[in-house]
Backbone bond lengths (Angstrom), bond angles and torsions (degrees), N, CA, C in turn:
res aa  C-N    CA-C-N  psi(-1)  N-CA   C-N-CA  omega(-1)  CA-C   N-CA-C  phi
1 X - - - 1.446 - - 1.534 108.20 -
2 X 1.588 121.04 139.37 1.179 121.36 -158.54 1.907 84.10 -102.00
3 X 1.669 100.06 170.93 1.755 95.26 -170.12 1.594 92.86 -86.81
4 X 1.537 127.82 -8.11 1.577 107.76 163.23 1.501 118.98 -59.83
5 X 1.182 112.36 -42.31 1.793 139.30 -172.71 1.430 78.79 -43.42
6 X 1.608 105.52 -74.11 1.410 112.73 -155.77 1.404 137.42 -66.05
7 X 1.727 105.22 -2.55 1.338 130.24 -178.28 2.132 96.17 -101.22
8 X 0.988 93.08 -26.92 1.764 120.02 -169.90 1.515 95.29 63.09
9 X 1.903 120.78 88.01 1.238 97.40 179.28 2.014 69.40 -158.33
10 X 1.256 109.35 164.63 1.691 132.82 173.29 1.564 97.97 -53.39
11 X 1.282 113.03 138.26 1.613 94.32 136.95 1.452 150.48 -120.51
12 X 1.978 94.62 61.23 1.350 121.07 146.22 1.639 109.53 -108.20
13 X 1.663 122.50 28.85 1.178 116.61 175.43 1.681 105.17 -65.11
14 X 1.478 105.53 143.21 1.409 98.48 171.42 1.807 100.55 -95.48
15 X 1.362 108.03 162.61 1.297 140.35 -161.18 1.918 100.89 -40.57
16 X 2.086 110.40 -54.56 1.146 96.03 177.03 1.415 116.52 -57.66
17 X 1.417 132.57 -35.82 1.147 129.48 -164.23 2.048 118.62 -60.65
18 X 1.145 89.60 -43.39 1.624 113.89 165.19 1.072 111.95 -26.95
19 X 1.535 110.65 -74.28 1.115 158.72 137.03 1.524 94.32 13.63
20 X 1.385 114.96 -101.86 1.783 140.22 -176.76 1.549 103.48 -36.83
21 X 1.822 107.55 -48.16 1.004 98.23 -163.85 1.651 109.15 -72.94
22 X 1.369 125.31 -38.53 1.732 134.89 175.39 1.757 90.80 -46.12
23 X 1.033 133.15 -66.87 1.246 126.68 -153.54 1.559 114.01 -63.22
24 X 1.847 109.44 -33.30 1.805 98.55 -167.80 1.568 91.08 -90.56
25 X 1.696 126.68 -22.14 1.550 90.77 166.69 1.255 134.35 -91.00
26 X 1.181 93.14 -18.10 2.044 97.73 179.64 2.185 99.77 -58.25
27 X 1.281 111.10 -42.36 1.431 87.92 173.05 1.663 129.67 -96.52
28 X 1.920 97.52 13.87 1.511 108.22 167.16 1.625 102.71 -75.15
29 X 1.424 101.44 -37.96 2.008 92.91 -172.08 1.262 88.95 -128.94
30 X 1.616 127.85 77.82 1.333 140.27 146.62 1.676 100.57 -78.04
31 X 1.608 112.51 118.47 1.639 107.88 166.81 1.359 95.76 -34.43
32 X 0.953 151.83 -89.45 1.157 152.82 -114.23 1.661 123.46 -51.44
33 X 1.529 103.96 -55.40 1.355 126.78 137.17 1.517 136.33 -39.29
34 X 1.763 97.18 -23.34 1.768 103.92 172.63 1.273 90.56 -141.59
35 X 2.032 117.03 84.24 1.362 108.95 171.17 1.779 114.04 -76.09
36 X 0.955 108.36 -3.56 1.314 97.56 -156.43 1.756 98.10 -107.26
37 X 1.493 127.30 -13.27 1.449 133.63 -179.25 1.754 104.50 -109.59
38 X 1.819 85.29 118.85 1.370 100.03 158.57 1.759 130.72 -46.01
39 X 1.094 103.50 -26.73 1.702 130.66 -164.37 1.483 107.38 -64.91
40 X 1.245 111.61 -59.42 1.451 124.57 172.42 1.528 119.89 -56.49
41 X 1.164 116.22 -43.16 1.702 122.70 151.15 1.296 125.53 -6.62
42 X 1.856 85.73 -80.65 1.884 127.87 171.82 1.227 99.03 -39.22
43 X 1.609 110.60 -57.76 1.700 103.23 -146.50 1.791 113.39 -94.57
44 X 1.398 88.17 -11.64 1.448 100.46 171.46 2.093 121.26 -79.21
45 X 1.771 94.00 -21.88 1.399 99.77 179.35 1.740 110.40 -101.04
46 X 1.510 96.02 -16.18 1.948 98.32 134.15 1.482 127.64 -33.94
47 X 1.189 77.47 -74.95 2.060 93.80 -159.94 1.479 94.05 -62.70
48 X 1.073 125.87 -15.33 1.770 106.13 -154.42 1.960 82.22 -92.73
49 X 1.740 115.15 -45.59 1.633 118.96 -167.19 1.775 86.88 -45.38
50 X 1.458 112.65 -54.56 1.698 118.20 -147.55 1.943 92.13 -58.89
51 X 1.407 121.91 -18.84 1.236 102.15 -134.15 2.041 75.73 -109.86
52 X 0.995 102.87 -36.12 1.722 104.95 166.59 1.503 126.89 -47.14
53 X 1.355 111.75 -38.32 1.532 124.24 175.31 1.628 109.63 -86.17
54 X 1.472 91.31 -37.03 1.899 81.88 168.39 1.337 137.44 -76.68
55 X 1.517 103.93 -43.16 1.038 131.97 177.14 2.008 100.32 -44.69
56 X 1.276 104.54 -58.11 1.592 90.49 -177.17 1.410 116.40 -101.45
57 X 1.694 97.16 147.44 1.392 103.83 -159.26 1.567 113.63 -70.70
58 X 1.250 140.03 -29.88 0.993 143.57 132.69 1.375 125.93 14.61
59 X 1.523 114.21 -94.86 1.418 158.14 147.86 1.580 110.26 -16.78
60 X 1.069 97.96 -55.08 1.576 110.31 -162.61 1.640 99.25 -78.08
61 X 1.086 125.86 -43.80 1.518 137.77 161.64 1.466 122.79 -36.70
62 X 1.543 88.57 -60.31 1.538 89.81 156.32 1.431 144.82 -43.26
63 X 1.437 87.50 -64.82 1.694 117.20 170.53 1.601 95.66 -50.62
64 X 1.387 144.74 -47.59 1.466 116.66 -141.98 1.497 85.26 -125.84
65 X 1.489 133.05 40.53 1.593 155.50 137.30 1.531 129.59 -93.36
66 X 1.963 97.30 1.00 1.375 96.33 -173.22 1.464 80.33 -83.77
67 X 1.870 103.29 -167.62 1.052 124.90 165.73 2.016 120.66 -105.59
């Protein structure tokens, strides 16, 4: 899974969109909301890695120069 997949966003998303998308899932699978599932944890310390490499422009350059 690529960290767009994992953000679920294009990658010609521009930066606000990124953006929107980190925010409605990080508090769709906030543990907090799923105290009792390990899963949400996982998928929440997903979204936050996907949203770190995208989020900066730098990073993200990198990331979408691999092969």
């Amino acid at each position: 899974m690529t960290l767009y997949e994992t953000l679920e966003v294009s990658p010609q998303a521009s930066p606000s969109v990124i953006r929107a998308a980190y925010r409605c899932l990080a508090q769709h699978h906030h543990p907090d909301k799923h105290p009792n599932s390990d899963a949400a944890g996982q998928r929440l310390a997903q979204i936050n890695f996907a949203y770190s490499v995208l989020a900066d422009p730098v990073k993200r350059r990198r990331q979408d120069v691999r092969p």
